[in-house]
VOGU-3710 file (C-alpha; in Angstrom, 3 decimals, decimal comma):
1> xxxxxxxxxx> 28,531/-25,342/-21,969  24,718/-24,817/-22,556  23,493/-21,644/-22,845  20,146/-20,671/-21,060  17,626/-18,518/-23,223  16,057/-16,054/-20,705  12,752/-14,770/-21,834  11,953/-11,353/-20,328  9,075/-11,093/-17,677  6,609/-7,799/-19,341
11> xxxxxxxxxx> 4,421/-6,244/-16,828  1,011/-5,346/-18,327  -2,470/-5,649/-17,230  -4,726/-9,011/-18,171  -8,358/-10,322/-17,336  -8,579/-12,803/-14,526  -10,787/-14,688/-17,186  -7,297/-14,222/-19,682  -5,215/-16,523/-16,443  -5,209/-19,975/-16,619
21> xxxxxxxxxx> -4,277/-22,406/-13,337  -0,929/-24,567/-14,498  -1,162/-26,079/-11,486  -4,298/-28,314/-10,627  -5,204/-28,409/-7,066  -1,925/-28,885/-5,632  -2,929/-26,756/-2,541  -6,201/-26,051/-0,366  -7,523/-23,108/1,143  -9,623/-23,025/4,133
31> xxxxxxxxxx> -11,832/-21,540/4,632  -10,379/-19,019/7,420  -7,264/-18,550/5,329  -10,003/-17,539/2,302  -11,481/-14,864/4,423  -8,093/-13,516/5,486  -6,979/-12,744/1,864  -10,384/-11,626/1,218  -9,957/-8,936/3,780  -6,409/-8,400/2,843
41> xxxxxxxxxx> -7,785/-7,524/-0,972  -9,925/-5,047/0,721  -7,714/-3,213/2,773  -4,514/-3,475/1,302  -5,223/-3,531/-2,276  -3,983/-6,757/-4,691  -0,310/-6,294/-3,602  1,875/-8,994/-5,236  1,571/-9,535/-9,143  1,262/-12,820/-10,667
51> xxxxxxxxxx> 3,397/-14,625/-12,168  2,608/-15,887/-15,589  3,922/-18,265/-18,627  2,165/-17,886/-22,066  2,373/-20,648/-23,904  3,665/-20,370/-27,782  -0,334/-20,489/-28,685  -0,357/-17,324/-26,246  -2,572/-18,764/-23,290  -1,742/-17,393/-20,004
61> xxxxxxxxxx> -0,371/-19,868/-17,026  -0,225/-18,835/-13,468  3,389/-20,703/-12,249  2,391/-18,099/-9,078  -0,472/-17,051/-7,559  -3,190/-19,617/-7,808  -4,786/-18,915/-4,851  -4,653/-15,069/-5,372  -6,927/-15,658/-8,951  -9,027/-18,515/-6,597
71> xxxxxxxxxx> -9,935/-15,621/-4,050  -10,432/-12,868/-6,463  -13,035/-15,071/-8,487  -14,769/-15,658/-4,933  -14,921/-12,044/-4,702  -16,243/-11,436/-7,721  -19,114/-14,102/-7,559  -19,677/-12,047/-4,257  -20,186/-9,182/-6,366  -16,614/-7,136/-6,201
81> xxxxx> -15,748/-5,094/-8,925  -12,075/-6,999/-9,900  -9,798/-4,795/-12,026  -7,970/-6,109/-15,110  -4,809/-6,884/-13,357
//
């Protein structure tokens, strides 16, 4: 039988700028849904982590949360203040 290496997820803090999309525009937002997690951000704070590969060069890949980063870059072109997550 095969054995299955499990590599340990590590919780720390990264720059949005540090997350790179794995994904390429497999999913939309609209613009309504956009404004919803907008005012979600604000009210509830950033809620669900990420979830990130790194690569063996050490680049970050979002496998979850691509729209998450997508929002949070909106906001911060808006002029939020986004904390390293």
């Amino acid at each position: 039988m095969s054995k299955i290496n499990l590599k340990i997820i590590k919780d720390g803090k990264i720059k949005l700028s540090e997350l790179f999309n794995l994904q390429k525009n497999l999913k939309t937002l609209s613009i309504g849904a956009l404004d919803k997690l907008k005012k979600n951000f604000i009210k509830n704070g950033f809620l669900v982590p990420f979830c990130v590969w790194t690569d063996d060069s050490g680049k970050n890949y979002i496998v979850d949360g691509h729209q998450r980063k997508f929002v949070l870059e909106e906001m911060e072109i808006e002029g939020a203040t986004i904390p390293i997550i």
